[in-house]
C-alpha angles and dihedrals in degrees: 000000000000089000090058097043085056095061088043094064093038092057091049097049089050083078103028117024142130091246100069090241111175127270102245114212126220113276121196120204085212090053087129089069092037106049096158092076091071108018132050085192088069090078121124091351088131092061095221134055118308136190126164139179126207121177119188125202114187130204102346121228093013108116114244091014117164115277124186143169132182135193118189130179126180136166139170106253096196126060088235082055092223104124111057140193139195148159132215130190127181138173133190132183111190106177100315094348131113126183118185115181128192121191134169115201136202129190132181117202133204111198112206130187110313120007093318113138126179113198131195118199146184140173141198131190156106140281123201114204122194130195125193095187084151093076085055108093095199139128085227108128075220091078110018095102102058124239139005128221113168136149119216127198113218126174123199145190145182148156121240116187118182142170118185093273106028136043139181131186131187118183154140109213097190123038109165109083095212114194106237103216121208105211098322083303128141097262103146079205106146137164114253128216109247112213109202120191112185135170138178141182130192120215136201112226086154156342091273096030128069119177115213109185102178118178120193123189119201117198115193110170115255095022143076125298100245128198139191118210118192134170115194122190118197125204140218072324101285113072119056111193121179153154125223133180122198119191130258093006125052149325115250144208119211132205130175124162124188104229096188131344091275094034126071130177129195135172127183124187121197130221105194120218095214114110100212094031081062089053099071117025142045096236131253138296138194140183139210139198124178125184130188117198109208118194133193109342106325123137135250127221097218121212101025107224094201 
C-alpha cells in the first residue's frame, strides 16, 4: 500500500536523511527496571550480578514499524563495591534499517551514611548501521545508490544517586555527534546527543502496597522537550502494576511480577494518542526479564525498587 510504503520511507530517513533530523535512541517503556540503557552510572547499583531483556515491538501491524531489543549486564568488581562494570548491547531495525550498538560501562561509586550512593559513570563503544536502500523502489537521490554499511564510534556519561527508597540519574549516553553519511553525499544527518533527567520515590499506603510515581525528561536539540510520567504500585511485594503516559506518543499499562527472589517478569503494552498512528496499528508491546546471580552467601535485595 502506498500508505504504508510512505511511513516506510519516513521512518528510514529519520535516521538517515538528508534533513539532519535527529537520531532518535531507543527508548523502553520498562527503563526504570532497565537503567543501563540510559545511564553508565547504573552500573553495579544492584550490588550483585545483573542481567535483563527487553524486547520492543512498535506499532504492531504497521510495515516497517520500530523493533528493539536490549541485553545489559552489570556487576561491582570490588568487594567495597565501589568500582563497577557493565556491558550494553542494543539493536534496533526501522523499515530497512538496522542499528547494533555495543557499549562497555564503568561507574565509580561513593557510599554515604544510610543507604546513600553517588555514582560517577562513563561508557565507550560502538554503533553499526545498515542500510538496505536497495529493497526502496523510489526516484529519491536517498536511495538511488544502493546500501549503507557504516560503524560509528559514540562515548557517554551520566550521574545516579540512590537511597533505598529514592533514585535520580542525569546523563547524556552518547556524546560524539557522528555525521552519518548516505553514500559520500551531502546529508547533514548526524547523531545527536540525547540529555535524560529521571527521578523516582517509593511510598509506603500500606503493609502489602507500595506507590512508586518516576518522571523522566529527554532533551535532543531542535526538537520538543519530551516526559514520561509513570506511577507503579507493588504489591504484597510481588506484583508491580503501573500507567504511564509519554508525550507526544502513547499511554501505557505496566506489569512486573517477581517470580522468585532472583527472577522478575514484566510486560507493557502502549496505546498510542496519535489519531492517525491508532488507525493503523494494534499498539506496542514490550517484554522484560531480569535475572540476579547470587553467589556464596551474599545477600539479595528482593523486590528491586528501580
Amino acid at each position: 500500500m502506498k500508505f504504508l510504503r510512505n511511513i516506510t520511507f519516513a521512518l528510514v530517513l529519520m535516521i538517515f536523511g538528508q534533513v539532519g533530523l535527529a537520531q532518535q535512541q531507543v527508548m523502553f517503556t520498562q527503563y526504570m527496571f532497565n537503567g543501563l540503557a540510559i545511564n553508565p552510572a547504573y552500573a553495579g547499583s544492584h550490588d550483585n550480578i545483573t542481567a535483563t531483556f527487553l524486547a520492543r515491538e512498535q506499532w504492531v501491524g504497521l510495515e516497517g514499524a520500530p523493533a528493539s531489543q536490549t541485553f545489559s549486564i552489570h556487576s561491582p568488581i570490588n568487594a567495597s563495591g565501589s568500582a563497577n562494570l557493565g556491558a550494553l548491547l542494543i539493536h534496533d531495525k526501522i523499515g530497512v534499517t538496522d542499528q547494533t550498538t555495543a557499549y562497555l560501562a564503568f561507574a565509580y561509586r561513593i557510599r554515604f551514611s544510610g543507604s546513600a550512593r553517588l555514582a560517577f559513570g562513563l561508557q565507550g563503544g560502538i554503533s553499526n548501521y545498515i542500510s538496505r536502500f536497495s529493497r526502496i523502489s523510489s526516484v529519491d537521490p536517498v536511495f538511488a545508490n544502493g546500501d549503507v554499511n557504516i560503524n560509528r564510534p559514540n562515548f557517554g556519561a551520566g550521574l545516579y544517586f540512590n537511597t533505598n527508597r529514592f533514585f535520580a540519574g542525569v546523563s547524556v549516553p552518547q556524546l560524539v555527534r557522528s555525521k552519518l553519511d548516505v553514500n559520500n553525499s551531502d546529508s547533514d544527518s548526524r547523531l545527536e546527543r540525547h540529555y535524560f533527567g529521571y527521578a523516582g520515590y517509593v511510598f509506603d499506603i500500606s503493609s502489602d502496597l507500595k506507590f512508586k510515581p518516576n518522571l523522566l525528561v529527554k532533551y535532543v536539540e531542535n526538537a520538543p522537550v519530551e516526559f514520561d510520567v509513570n506511577a507503579n504500585f507493588l504489591i504484597k511485594d510481588i506484583i508491580w502494576a503501573g500507567l504511564s503516559y509519554r508525550s507526544f506518543d502513547s499511554f501505557d499499562a505496566l506489569f512486573q511480577v517477581q517470580i522468585t527472589k532472583q527472577f522478575q517478569f514484566g510486560y507493557s503494552y502502549d496505546f498510542a494518542t496519535t489519531t492517525d498512528l491508532r488507525r493503523v496499528n494494534a499498539g506496542s508491546h514490550e517484554i522484560m526479564l531480569t535475572y540476579t546471580f547470587v553467589f556464596g552467601k551474599k545477600k539479595i535485595i528482593s523486590p528491586r525498587y528501580f
